[in-house]
N, C-alpha and C positions, 0 to 999 in steps of 0.2 A: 558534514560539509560546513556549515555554519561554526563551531568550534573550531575547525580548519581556515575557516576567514580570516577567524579572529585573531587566533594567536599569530597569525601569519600577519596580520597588519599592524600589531603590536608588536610584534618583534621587528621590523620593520622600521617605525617609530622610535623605539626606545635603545638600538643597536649599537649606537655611538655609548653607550652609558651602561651596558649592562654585559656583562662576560658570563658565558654559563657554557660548562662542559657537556658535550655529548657522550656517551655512549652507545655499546652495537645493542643494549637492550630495548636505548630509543627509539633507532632504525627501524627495528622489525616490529610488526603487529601480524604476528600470525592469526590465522581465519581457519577453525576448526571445521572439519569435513563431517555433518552432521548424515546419520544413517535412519533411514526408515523403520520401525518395528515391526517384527515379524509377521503380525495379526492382520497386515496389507500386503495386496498384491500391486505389482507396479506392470507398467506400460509406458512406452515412450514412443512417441511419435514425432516424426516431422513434417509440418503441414506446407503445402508450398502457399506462399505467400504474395510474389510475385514471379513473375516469366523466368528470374535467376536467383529466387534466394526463398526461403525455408524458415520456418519458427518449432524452435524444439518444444511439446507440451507433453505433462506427466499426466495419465490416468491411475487414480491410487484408489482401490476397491475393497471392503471387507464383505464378508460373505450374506449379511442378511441387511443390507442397510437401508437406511429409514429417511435418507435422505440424499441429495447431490450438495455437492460443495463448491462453489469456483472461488479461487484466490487468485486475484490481480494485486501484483505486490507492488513495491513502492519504490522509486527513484535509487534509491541508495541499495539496493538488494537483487534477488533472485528468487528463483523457485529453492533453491538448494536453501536459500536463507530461513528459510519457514519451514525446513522438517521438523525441528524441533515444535513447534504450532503444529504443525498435523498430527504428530504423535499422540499431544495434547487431544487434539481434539477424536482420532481415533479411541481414545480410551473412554471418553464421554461421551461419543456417539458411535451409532453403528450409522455408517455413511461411506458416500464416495466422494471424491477429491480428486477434483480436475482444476489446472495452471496451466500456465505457458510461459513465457520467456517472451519479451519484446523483441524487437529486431536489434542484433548489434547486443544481446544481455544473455549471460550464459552460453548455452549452444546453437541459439537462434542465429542466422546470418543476418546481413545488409546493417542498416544504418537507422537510429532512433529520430524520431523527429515527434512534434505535438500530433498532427492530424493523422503520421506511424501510428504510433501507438493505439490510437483508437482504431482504426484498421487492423491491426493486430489482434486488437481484442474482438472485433468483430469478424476475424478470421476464425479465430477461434473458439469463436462460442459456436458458431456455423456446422465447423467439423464436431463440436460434442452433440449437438443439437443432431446432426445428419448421419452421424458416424458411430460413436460409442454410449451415446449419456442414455440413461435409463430414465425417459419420459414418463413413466407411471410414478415417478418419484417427486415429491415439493424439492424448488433448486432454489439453493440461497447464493447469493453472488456476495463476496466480500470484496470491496477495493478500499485500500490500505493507501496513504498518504497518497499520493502519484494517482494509485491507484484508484483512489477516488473519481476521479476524473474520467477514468473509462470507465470506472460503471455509470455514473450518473450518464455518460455520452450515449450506454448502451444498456439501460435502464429497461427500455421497452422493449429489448430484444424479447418474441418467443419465450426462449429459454429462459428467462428470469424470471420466479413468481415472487421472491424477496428479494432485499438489499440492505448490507450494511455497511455503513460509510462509517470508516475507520482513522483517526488521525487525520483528518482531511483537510484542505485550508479551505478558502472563501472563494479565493484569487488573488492568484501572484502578484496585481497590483497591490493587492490589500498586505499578504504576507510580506512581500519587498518593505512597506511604511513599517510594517510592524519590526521588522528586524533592524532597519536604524534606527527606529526611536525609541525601541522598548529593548532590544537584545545585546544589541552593541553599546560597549562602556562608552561611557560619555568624552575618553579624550581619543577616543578611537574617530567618531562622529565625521569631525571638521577634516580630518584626511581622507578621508572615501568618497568618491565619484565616481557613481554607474552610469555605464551607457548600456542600455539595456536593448537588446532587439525586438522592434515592438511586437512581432509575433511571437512572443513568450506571455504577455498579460491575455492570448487566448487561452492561455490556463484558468479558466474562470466555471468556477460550480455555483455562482452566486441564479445565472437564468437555468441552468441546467437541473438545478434541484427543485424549480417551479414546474417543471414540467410534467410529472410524474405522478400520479394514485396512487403508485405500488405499494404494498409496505414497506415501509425502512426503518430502518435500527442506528443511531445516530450513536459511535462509542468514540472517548476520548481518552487520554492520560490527563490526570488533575497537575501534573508535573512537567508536562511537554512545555518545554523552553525553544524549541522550534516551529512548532503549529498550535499557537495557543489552544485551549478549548472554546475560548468564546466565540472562534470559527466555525468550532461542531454548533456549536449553541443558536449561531445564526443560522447556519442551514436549517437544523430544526425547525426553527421558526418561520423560515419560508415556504418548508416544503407542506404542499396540502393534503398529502396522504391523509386521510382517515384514521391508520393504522400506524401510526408512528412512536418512536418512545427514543431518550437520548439517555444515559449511562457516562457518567464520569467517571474512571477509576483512581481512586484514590492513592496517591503517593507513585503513578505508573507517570512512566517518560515516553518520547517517542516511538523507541523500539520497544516497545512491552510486549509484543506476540515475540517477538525475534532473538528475545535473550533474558525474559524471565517470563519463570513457569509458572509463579503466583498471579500475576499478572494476566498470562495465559488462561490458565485457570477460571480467572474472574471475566473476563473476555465471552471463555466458550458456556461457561454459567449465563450470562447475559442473552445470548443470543440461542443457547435452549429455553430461554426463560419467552424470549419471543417469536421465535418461529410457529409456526404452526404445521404440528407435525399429526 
């Protein structure tokens, strides 16, 4: 998205003065159709969500597992986008894996919105918690960029005995400063003017991560040029859990679970290393 700003407003800028051919390779960015490994069973459900619309959520189970899993994924993505991550983490654990799809993302119906969302995910944990999840089991809850945001909202759910905040920001007032003043080249600057709708800066993890004892696992890319670390860094520092620990991965960018597997790798290393199994 950010990358898409950019060149978009420099091209924009610089249009009168620069000729560059396209072609049909530029056009297309195809998005590979990632498959589950065999060693999981799959379930799908739709959960209804309001009086006219429905959220699509995947139950993925191996046969002796040692734990629950919840992934709440990130703005830019899906459930489908993190099979590659579960497979991952399928081969390092023996566990279940339970997601869902916001409203309006993937097979989910109706329409996303911030205070959505967090209903979504408390729709959803409700039905695992009442319906399918295996309570004799420890459940870690992951939320990933975006997804940050609904776990810290739904942090104290029942159902969660951990948490790890993934890629996360501060809040979007905070991320907003940071992407004009530190991400955006400098003759791009003086052209950009946001009007921003102010119920978007309630995207804020800055009270939300006071709130809570649980344990959490605070992970970040050392290379993330869209949600600095030093957002993970602060969270940490706010939160009072007892039980906390924060993890930088080194040379890893924003999408690290989603499109590399060493990354992955060092990710679900991390968060075997602090769970309590």
């Amino acid at each position: 998205m950010k990358k898409l700003l950019i060149t978009s407003l420099i091209a924009l800028i610089l249009q009168s003065c620069i000729s560059q051919k396209v072609t049909q390779s530029d056009v297309f960015n195809p998005v590979k159709e990632f498959e589950l490994t065999d060693n999981f069973s799959f379930e799908r459900n739709y959960i209804p969500n309001t009086d006219s619309t429905k959220i699509e959520s995947w139950y993925i189970t191996e046969n002796n597992p040692q734990l629950n899993f919840i992934y709440f994924s990130g703005n830019g993505s899906n459930i489908r986008s993190a099979v590659p991550f579960f497979n991952e983490l399928g081969k390092q654990f023996e566990l279940n894996i339970y997601s869902f799809n916001y409203s309006g993302y993937g097979r989910s119906e109706g329409e996303p919105s911030i205070d959505g969302i967090v209903r979504d995910g408390e729709t959803a944990l409700d039905f695992f918690e009442n319906n399918i999840g295996d309570r004799g089991l420890p459940t870690v809850v992951l939320g990933y960029s975006m997804g940050g945001f609904v776990a810290l909202n739904l942090i104290n759910h029942d159902a969660i005995d951990e948490t790890v905040i993934m890629s996360t920001f501060t809040s979007l007032e905070e991320l907003q400063d940071y992407l004009l003043k530190e991400a955006l080249p400098g003759i791009v600057r003086p052209f950009l003017k946001l009007e921003v709708d102010e119920s978007i800066y309630n995207l804020d993890n800055i009270n939300l991560v006071a709130k809570s004892n649980k344990p959490m696992l605070f992970i970040h890319g050392e290379a993330d040029n869209f949600i600095p670390p030093s957002m993970s860094i602060n969270l940490y520092n706010l939160s009072p859990s007892e039980k906390k620990d924060i993890k930088i991965i080194e040379g890893a960018d924003h999408r690290m679970v989603l499109k590399d597997t060493a990354s992955s790798k060092q990710v679900i290393e991390e968060i075997k290393n602090f769970v309590s199994l």
